[in-house]
Every structure is written in structure tokens, then in C-alpha cells.
C-alpha positions in Angstrom: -90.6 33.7 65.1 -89.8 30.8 67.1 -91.5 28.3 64.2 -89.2 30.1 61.7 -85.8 29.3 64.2 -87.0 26.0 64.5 -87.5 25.2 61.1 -83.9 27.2 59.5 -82.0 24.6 62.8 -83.9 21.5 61.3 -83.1 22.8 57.4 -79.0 23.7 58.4 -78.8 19.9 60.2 -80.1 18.6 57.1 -77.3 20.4 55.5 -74.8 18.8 57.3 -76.2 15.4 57.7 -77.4 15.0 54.6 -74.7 14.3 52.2 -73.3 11.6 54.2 -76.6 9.8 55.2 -77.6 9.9 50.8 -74.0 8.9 49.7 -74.2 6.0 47.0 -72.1 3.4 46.3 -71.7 2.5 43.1 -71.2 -1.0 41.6 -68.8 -0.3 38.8 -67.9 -4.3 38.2 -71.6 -4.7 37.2 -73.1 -1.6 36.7 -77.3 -2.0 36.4 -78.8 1.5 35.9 -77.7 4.5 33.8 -76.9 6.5 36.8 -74.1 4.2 37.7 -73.0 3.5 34.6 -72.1 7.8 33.9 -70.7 7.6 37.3 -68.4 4.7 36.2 -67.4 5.7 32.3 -66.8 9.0 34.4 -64.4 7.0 37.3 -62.8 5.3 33.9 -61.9 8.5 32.3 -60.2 9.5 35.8 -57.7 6.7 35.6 -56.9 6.7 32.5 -56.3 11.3 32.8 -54.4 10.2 35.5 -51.9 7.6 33.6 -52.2 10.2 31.0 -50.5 13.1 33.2 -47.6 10.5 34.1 -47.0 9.3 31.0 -47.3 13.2 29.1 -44.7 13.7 32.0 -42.1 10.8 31.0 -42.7 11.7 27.4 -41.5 15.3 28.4 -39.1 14.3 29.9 -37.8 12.2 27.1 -38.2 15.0 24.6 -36.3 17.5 27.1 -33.3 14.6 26.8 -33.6 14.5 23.2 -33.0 18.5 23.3 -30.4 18.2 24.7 -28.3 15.8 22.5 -29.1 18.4 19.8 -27.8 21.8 19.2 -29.5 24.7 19.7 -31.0 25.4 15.8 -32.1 21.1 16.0 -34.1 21.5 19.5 -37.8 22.4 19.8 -38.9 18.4 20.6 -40.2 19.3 23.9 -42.0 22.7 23.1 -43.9 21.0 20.3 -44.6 18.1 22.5 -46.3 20.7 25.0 -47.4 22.1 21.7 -49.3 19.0 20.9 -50.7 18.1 23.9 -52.5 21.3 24.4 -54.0 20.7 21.0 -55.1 17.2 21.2 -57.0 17.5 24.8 -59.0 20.3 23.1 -59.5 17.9 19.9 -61.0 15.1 22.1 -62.7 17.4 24.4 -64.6 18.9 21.4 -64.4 15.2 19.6 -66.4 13.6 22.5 -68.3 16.7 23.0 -69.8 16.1 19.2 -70.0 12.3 19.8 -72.1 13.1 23.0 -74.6 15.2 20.5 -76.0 11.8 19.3 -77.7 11.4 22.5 -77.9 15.1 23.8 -80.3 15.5 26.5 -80.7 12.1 26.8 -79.6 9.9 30.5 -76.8 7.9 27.9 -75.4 11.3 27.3 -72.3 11.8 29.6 -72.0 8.0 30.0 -70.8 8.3 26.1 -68.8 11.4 26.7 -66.7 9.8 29.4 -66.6 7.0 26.8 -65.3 8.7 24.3 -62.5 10.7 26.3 -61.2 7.3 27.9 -60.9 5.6 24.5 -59.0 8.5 22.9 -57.1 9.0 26.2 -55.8 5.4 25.9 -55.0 5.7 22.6 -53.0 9.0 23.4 -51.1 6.9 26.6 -50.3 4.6 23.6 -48.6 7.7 21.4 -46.9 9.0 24.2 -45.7 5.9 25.6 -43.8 5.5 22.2 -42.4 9.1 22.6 -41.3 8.3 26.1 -39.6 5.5 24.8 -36.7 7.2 23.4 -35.7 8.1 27.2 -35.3 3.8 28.1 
């Protein structure tokens, strides 16, 4: 009983030790191994969702303005902006998904995901920067 305490004490430390002592840093500047360079396309993808959310939110913003110069039966810019939006993350979200089937099960697999979703996501910045641009 004692050898069974002993043992669950040792396996709860390594619990709670553990994921700080086997934290990696990754090299994304010069990423060498296929585990860094998923984690990297995956860190890539996070900045460019994150200038995507502030840019969808000028753009909305722009559209909302845009409403308002028009009367009521000439609005609808911002609803089919929202309208849009929802749409196109499920287009590349299913686009990359398919593009990630050329190397399914493979280690290049998510590393071509995040790929894909940070190409199209920059390309959608682009779009929404121009819609955004009726606000300046």
C-alpha cells in the first residue's frame, strides 16, 4: 500500500513538473525539423487570424457607416458583410482541409494546412482592407 502511495506522489509531481521542465522552444527564423515547422506555419496562421479579426472589424465598421448614408430599403452592406465572412472562413477551412488531403497522415500534413489558411487569410486582409477603405 505504501509502494502504491509512493508511486501515485512521484506520478502527480511528474504532472506538475513535467510540462515546464519538456517545454520547447521553437526556432521559427530557421525552422530545421518538421515538428517546428507545423508549430511555426501554425504561429503564422495565428497572426495573420489575428490581423484578420481587426481588419473584419474596421471593414464592419465601414459597412455599418455606409448604412447609414443610405435609406432603409438601400442598407444591408453590413449584414452581407457578416454574411460573407461566415461563409468564406468555412470555404478556406474546408479549402485547406482538402489541400491537407495531399499529404494526409503524413508529418507535412498540418504544416500545409496552416499554410493554406495563412495564404488565403492574407489574401482575405487584402479584400477587406479594400472594404474598410470606404470608412478613410
Amino acid at each position: 500500500m505504501k509502494q502504491t502511495f509512493n508511486i501515485l506522489i512521484l506520478f502527480l509531481a511528474l504532472l506538475v513538473f513535467a510540462p515546464s521542465s519538456l517545454a520547447q522552444e521553437y526556432n521559427c527564423n530557421e525552422p530545421m525539423f518538421q515538428q517546428e515547422m507545423n508549430y511555426c506555419s501554425y504561429q503564422d496562421f495565428l497572426v495573420a487570424d489575428k490581423k484578420l479579426n481587426i481588419e473584419y472589424s474596421k471593414a464592419i465598421r465601414a459597412m455599418r457607416k455606409l448604412d447609414s448614408y443610405n435609406s432603409q430599403d438601400m442598407q444591408g452592406a453590413e449584414e452581407a458583410l457578416r454574411k460573407a465572412q461566415r461563409l468564406w472562413v468555412g470555404f478556406r477551412d474546408a479549402a485547406c482541409e482538402a489541400e491537407g488531403f495531399l499529404f494526409r497522415g503524413g508529418t507535412m500534413e498540418p504544416m500545409i494546412i496552416s499554410g493554406c489558411k495563412t495564404g488565403l487569410t492574407r489574401e482575405r486582409i487584402k479584400d477587406l482592407q479594400f472594404l474598410s477603405g470606404f470608412d478613410e
